[in-house]
Each structure stands twice: as structure tokens, then as C-alpha cells.
C-alpha positions, 0 to 999 in steps of 0.5 A: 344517619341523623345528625346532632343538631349541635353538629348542624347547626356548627356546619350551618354556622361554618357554612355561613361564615365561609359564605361571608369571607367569600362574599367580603373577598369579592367585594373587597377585590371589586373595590380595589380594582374601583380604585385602581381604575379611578386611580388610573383614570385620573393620572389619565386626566393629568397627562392630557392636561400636561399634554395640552400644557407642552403643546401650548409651551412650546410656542411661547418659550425661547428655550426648550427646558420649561417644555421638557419639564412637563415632558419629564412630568408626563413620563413621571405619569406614565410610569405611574400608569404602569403601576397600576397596569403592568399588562398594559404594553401600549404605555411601553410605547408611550413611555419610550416616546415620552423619553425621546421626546425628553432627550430632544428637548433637552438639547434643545431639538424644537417641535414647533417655532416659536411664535408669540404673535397672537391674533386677539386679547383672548388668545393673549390672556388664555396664553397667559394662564397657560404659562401659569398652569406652566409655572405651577407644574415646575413648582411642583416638579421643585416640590417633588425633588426632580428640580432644584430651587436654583434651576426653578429660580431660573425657569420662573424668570422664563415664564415671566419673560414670555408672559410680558412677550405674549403680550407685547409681541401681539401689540407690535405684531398688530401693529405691523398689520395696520401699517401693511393697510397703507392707511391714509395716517397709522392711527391704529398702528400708533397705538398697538405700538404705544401699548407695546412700550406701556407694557414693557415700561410698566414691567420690572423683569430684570431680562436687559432685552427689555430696555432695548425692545424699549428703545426699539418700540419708541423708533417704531412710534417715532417711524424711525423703524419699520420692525424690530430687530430679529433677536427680539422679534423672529415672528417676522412674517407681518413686518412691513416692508422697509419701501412702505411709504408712509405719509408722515410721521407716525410719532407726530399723530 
């Protein structure tokens, strides 16, 4: 039997077309699983960012709220991810560890003491960009509606204390160590200590601790004062001893 070829050429055309859509359907499929893997790539990304972050926070921060901020980001990614894929049952776990971790923060449950007594200005300056990051992932979590500009208010004066914390704790921290030396006169001392006070009178945070770290850090100069008070510094493991016998007045030199 023999065709029309009318009749062909209408199969061959219908067989082109069904070939196209075919095609199209694949390619379009490919495409979406691109862009769901690049979209879970790169919350991926952002929650070993965010990781990274809460590690860092911790030590930095007396309470425990701004950390569980970011655990609250993380979960918010995670929950995200599941989006994305749903057979994955690994974030399950995740997500629920994410949660606890959330809950214990909350209640102020630390995961690490805190610890702001850094060992160089290199430390010093990559905490304090930490704490901007910090600051940037509240700011957002405000923007998103998961905190309220009160609350963030609060938080942003947190960071800003911690800020100045990282810097003059390190100082007076230095300081402890040249004076636990029993150098012959505790030049090197005196100046950790000096820019401690520099730092604190310079800032203009509104935290009242600053004028009595203030007070306390001219008895350090002044050797009035071996250490400062607890309440103020609890990274205590370099302080000297109280029967360190110095030969003279390190406010004098």
C-alpha cells in the first residue's frame, strides 16, 4: 500500500514535532534539576558559613541569644534544603539537631566558655570582622521578620560591646603575661594596660561596665591592682598572682 504523500509528509512532520517536545522535556528537566542543585549548593554554602559564624560567636558573646540567632538561621536553611530534597532523610537529623541546639541557647545552655583573651592583632581584627558578619546575619533575620527592631536594637549593642571586649581583654590579657615574666620594670606591661584604657575612653558605648573597666585598668597601671574583677574579666588563667613582687610602681615608668 502506498501512501499519499500528503499523508507522509503530515506523519513525518507529526514525528518531528513529538521528537522536539521530547527533546524540549528533557532539556527542560535537566535544566530544573541544574537549578535546583545550584540552589542547594549554595544554601549549602551558606549554612557553612553560618556554621563557621556560631563557632566563632560563642566565645566572643556573654549571652547566648546572638548565637542562637544564627542557629535559627541555619535551621531556617535547612528547612530550605528540605525543599529542595525532600528524600533527603540525613537533613531530618540535621534539622532536629538544629532545633535542640536552638532550644539550649535559648536558655542560655553554653557550648564553649567564653574566652575574648586573644593571642595577636590578627586574631584581634578576624574576631572583629566575625562579629560584623555577626551583625549583618541579625540585620537580616530583622529584615526577614524572625526578629523585631527592639530586640535587634539590643543585640547590635551586644555586638558592639564584644567588639570593644575583644580588643581590650587581649590588651590587659598581654599584659598579665609580661608581668607573670618578673621583668626587671614592666615596660611592656604598662603599655598593654595603657592601650586597654585608650580603647575603653575612646569608646562611647553606653554599657555602665565601661567606666568601672575604666577605673579598674588605671589601678592595673597605677599597680594598685594585680587583675580585674571576675564580672568583668572571667578569662582569669593569665592573671598574676596577687605575691608577685614587683620592683616598683608600674604607674611610675
Amino acid at each position: 500500500m502506498v501512501l499519499n504523500p500528503v499523508v507522509m509528509i503530515s506523519l513525518l512532520l507529526g514525528l518531528t514535532v513529538l521528537a522536539l517536545l521530547a527533546v524540549n522535556h528533557v532539556n527542560r528537566r535537566e535544566l530544573q534539576q541544574k537549578l535546583i542543585a545550584n540552589q542547594a549548593a549554595a544554601i549549602r554554602r551558606r549554612i557553612a558559613e553560618l556554621e563557621d559564624l556560631s563557632a566563632a560567636a560563642e566565645p566572643l558573646l556573654e549571652s547566648t541569644q546572638i548565637p542562637r540567632v544564627i542557629s535559627d538561621e541555619i535551621l531556617h536553611q535547612l528547612e530550605a534544603l528540605m525543599q529542595l530534597e525532600p528524600d533527603n532523610h540525613y537533613l531530618s537529623t540535621q534539622i532536629n539537631s538544629a532545633r535542640e541546639l536552638s532550644r539550649d541557647l535559648s536558655l542560655e545552655k553554653r557550648v564553649c566558655p567564653l574566652m575574648r583573651a586573644l593571642s595577636s592583632d590578627a586574631q584581634v581584627a578576624r574576631c572583629k570582622h566575625q562579629l560584623e558578619d555577626i551583625a549583618k546575619v541579625v540585620r537580616r533575620a530583622q529584615l526577614a521578620g524572625r526578629l523585631d527592631p527592639l530586640e535587634t536594637d539590643g543585640f547590635m549593642r551586644d555586638l558592639a560591646w564584644a567588639q570593644l571586649m575583644v580588643q581590650v581583654i587581649t590588651f590587659v590579657d598581654q599584659g598579665h603575661l609580661c608581668m607573670r615574666q618578673h621583668n626587671p620594670y614592666p615596660l611592656k606591661a604598662y603599655s598593654y594596660y595603657k592601650h586597654a584604657q585608650q580603647a575603653l575612653i575612646a569608646s562611647h558605648h553606653p554599657d555602665e561596665r565601661r567606666h568601672r573597666l575604666i577605673r579598674e585598668v588605671s589601678d592595673l597601671l597605677t599597680n594598685k591592682r594585680r587583675s580585674l574583677s571576675l564580672d568583668l574579666m572571667p578569662e582569669a588563667h593569665n592573671n598574676p598572682p596577687d605575691s608577685l613582687d614587683l620592683p616598683g610602681d608600674a604607674g611610675e615608668v
